[in-house]
C-alpha positions in Angstrom: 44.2 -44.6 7.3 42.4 -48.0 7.8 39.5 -46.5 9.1 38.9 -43.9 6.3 35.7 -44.4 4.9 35.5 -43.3 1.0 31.8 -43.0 0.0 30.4 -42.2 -3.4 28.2 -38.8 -3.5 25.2 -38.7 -5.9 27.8 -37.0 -8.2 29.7 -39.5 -8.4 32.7 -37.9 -6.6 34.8 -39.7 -4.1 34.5 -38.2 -0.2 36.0 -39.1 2.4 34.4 -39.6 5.7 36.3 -40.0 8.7 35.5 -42.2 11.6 36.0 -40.4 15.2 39.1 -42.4 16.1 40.5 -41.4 12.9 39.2 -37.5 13.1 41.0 -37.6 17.1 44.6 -39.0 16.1 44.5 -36.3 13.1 43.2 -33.1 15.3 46.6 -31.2 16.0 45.1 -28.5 18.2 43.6 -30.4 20.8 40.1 -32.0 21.6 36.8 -29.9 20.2 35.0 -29.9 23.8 35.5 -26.2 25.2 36.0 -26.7 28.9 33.0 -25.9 30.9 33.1 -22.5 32.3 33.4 -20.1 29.6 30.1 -18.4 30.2 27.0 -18.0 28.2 27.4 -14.0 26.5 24.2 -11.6 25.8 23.0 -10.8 22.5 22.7 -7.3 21.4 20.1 -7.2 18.8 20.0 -4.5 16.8 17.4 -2.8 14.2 17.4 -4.1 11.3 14.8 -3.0 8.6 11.0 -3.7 9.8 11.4 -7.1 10.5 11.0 -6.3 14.5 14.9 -6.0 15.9 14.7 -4.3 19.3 17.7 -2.1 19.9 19.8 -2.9 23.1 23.2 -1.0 23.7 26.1 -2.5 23.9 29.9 -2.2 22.9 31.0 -4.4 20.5 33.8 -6.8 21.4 36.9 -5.9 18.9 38.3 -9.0 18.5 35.3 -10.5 17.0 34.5 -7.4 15.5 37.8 -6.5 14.1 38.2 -6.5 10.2 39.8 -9.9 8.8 38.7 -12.0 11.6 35.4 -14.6 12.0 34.4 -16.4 15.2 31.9 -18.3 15.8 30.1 -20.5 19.0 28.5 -23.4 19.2 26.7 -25.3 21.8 25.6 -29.1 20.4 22.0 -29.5 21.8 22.6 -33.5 21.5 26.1 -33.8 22.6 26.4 -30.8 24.8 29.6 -30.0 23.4 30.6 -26.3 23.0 33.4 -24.9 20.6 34.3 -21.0 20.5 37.0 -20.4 18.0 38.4 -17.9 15.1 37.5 -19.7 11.7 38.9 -17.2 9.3 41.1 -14.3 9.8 43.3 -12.7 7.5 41.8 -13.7 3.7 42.1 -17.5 5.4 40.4 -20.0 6.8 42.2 -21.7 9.0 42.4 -25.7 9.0 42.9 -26.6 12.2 39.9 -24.8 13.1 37.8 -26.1 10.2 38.5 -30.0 11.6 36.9 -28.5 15.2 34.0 -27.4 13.4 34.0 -30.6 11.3 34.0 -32.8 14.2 31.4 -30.8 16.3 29.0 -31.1 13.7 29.7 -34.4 13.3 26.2 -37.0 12.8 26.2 -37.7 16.3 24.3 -40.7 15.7 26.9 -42.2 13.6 29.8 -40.4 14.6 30.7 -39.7 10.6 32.6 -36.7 9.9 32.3 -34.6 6.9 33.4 -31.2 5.7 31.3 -28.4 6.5 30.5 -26.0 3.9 32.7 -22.6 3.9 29.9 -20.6 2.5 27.3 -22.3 5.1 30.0 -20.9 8.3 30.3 -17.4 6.5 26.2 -17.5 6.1 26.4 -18.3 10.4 28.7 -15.8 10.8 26.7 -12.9 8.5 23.7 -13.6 10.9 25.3 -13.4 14.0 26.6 -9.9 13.1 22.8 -9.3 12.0 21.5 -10.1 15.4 24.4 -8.7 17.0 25.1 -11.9 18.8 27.6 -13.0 21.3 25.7 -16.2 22.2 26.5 -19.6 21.0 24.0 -21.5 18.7 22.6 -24.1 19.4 22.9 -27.1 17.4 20.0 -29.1 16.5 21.3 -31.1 13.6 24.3 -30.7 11.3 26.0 -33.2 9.2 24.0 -36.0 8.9 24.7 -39.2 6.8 22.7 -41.3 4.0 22.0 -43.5 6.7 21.1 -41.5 8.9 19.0 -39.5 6.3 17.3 -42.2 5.3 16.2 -43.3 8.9 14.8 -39.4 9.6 12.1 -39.8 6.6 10.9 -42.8 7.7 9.3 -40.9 10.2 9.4 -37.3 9.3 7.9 -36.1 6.3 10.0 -32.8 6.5 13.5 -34.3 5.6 14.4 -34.1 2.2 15.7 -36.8 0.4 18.7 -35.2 -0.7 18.8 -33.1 1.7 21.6 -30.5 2.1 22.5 -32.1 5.6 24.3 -34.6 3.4 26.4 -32.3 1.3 27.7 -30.5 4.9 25.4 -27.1 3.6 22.9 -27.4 6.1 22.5 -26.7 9.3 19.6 -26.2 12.3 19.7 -23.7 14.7 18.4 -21.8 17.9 19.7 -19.2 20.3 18.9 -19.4 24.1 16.5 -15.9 24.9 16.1 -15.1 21.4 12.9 -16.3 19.4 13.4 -18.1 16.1 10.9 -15.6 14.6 13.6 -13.1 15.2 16.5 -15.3 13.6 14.1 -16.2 10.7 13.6 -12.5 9.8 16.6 -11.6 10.1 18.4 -14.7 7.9 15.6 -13.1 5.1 17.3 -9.8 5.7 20.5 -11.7 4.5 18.9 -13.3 1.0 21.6 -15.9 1.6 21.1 -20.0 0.7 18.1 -21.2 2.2 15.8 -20.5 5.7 13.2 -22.9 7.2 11.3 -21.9 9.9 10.3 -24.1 12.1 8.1 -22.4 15.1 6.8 -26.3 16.9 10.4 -27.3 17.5 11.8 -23.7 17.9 14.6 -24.0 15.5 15.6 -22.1 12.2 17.5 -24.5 8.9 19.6 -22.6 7.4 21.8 -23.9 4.5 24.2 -22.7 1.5 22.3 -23.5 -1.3 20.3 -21.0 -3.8 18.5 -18.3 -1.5 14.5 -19.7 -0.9 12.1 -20.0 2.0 9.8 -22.5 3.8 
């Protein structure tokens, strides 16, 4: 494991940070790019509450509606990589599919790896059954290191200093044909962690920590 990096958190616990050559020679079930070709879905939104869902029929899918099981999709804005995969089914997460998601949300400038918060993929998965959503997010940021960090508030005044990023909680999204208004209202339907909204760059934060907005 000589290219394990082991980095003190603010907490003073020991995490370990993988480098991508390391992450790739570890992944048993395969590369994390989807091949090219599995089509973009609809979204069904439904009502929800008075926060301005429009109904739209459509029949649910069963496998990613059937009790025990959680799917999720991704599309990385940066890296254009897509992932599809089952997470959780049967009271487990599964590891394997944990590592994709690890690696996908990678800091893409860096290419550090870092474990992605449970509670932040169950908070993803709680709003796309909200929205009804068989579309992919988008990724705009996920994972992001100190250094990384550090470089963003140099020029942004919006990035925390310890922000969740760091800790793998946090995460920025947007869905293709579907207004981040809409996903904003309906994460406050959810009362889950916490929900920026972000209207000038179209994107919604979302992360696991205790339930606020901004």
């Amino acid at each position: 494991m000589k290219e394990q990096l082991l980095k003190k958190t603010k907490f003073g616990e020991d995490i370990t940070v993988a480098s991508r050559r390391m992450f790739l020679k570890k992944l048993v079930y395969g590369s994390v790019l989807a091949l090219s070709g599995c089509g973009v879905e609809t979204a069904a939104v439904r009502q929800v509450g008075q926060h301005g869902f429009t109904q739209q029929a459509q029949a649910p899918t069963p496998y990613l509606h059937s009790p025990g099981y959680k799917t999720l999709s991704f599309e990385h804005t940066h890296t254009g990589e897509k992932l599809r995969l089952t997470y959780f089914e049967r009271g487990d997460y599964i590891k394997e599919a944990l590592l994709q998601i690890n690696y996908l949300l990678r800091d893409f400038r860096t290419d550090d790896i870092y474990p992605i918060d449970t509670a932040l993929l169950d908070q993803l998965f709680d709003l796309k059954q909200t929205l009804g959503l068989n579309k992919p997010f988008h990724i705009i940021s996920g994972y992001r290191s100190p250094l990384t960090n550090a470089r963003l508030r140099k020029h942004s005044h919006g990035v925390a200093e310890h922000s969740f990023h760091m800790q793998g909680r946090a995460i920025d999204i947007r869905v293709e044909g579907i207004s981040s208004k809409i996903i904003r209202n309906a994460a406050l339907t959810m009362a889950q962690g916490g929900v920026g909204y972000y209207p000038r760059n179209n994107f919604v934060h979302l992360d696991s920590g205790r339930f606020r907005t901004w």
